[in-house]
N, C-alpha and C positions, 0 to 999 in steps of 0.2 A: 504494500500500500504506500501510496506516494503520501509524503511530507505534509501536503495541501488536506488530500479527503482525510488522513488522520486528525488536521487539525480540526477540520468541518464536522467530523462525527463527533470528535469529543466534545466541540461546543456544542451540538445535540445531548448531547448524555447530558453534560451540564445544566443545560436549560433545563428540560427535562425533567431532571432532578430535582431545579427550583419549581417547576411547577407539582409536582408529585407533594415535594414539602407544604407549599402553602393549600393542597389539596386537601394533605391529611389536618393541618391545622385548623381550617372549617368545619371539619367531623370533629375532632376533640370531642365535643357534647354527647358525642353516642356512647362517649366509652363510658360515661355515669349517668345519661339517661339513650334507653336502645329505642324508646318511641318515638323519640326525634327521626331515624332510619324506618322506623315501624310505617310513619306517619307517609314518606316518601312513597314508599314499598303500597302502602295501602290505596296512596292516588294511583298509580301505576297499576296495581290491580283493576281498579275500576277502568280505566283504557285499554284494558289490555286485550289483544286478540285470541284466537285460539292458538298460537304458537310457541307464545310466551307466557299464558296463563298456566299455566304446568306448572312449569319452572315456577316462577311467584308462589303457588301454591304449595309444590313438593321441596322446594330446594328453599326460596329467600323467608316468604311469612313464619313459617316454624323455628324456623333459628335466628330470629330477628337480632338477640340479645347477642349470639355469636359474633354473626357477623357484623354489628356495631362495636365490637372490642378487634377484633382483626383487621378489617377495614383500614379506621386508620393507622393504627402502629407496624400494618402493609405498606402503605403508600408513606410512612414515614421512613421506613427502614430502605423502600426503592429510592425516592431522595436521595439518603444518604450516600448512596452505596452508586447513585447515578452520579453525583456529586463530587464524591472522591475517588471516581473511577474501580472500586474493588468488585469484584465481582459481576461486572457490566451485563455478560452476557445475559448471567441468573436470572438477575434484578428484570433486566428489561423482559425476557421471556414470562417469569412472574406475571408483569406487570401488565400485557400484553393481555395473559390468563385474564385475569382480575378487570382488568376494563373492557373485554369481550361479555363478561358475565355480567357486569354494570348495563350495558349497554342492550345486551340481551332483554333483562329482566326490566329496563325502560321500554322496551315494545322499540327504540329508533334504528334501532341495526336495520338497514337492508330500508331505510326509508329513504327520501329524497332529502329528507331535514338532515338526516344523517353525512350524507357526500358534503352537506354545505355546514356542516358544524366543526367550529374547529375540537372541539374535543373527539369529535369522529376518526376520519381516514388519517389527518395528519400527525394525530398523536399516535395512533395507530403505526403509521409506516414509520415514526421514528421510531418505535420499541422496536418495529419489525426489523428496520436498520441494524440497530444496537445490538440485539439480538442476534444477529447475521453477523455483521463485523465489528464489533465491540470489545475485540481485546487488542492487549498489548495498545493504546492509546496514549501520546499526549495525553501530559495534564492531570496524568494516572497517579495515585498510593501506590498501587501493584499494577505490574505489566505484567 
């Protein structure tokens, strides 16, 4: 990898990372009340199609409280880890995990709002990036 896209993906990872932190910093509140996420999850229900009402039903509603404690100290630890470069690939694949299931259980995947959100395709394709070629980086703790 040439000098240039090394330095380009890392300031991907970077950013990335700052936005994952100030991500997880808005949820804070789930981790000591989980119907703040309950409350989300429940509009979202009420929209939801028959593709992704399953999923809401079988996977997010019943473990509401879980997954308000993982959530954020996930997309804290991806931050971090996007941040200081260690374990790049992990993190972004994780992270990749975790915002597909977001995005699922919002009913916007595969919609038109979706292609035109920035939290859609283009946070999307950078994890996908990082993921792909996210190691040994400038700007890295560990190569």
């Amino acid at each position: 990898m040439g000098k240039t896209q090394g330095l380009g993906l890392a300031l991907l990872r970077i950013l990335l990372g700052v936005f994952f932190i100030f991500e997880a910093v808005a949820k804070v509140g789930w981790l000591t009340n989980p119907d703040l996420l309950g409350a989300t999850l429940n509009e979202w229900h009420s929209m939801a199609t028959d593709w992704n009402r399953g999923y809401l039903e079988q996977v997010c509603l019943p473990y509401v409280s879980l997954h308000a404690r993982i959530v954020p100290l996930a997309e804290l630890a991806t931050g971090l880890a996007l941040i200081t470069g260690v374990f790049t690939r992990v993190a972004a694949g994780m992270a990749l995990l975790m915002l597909l299931n977001f995005h699922w259980a919002s009913g916007i995947i595969l919609t038109y709002g979706y292609l035109t959100n920035g939290y859609g395709l283009p946070v999307l394709g950078g994890l996908l990036a990082l993921a792909v070629g996210g190691t040994a980086l400038p700007l890295s703790l560990r190569r």
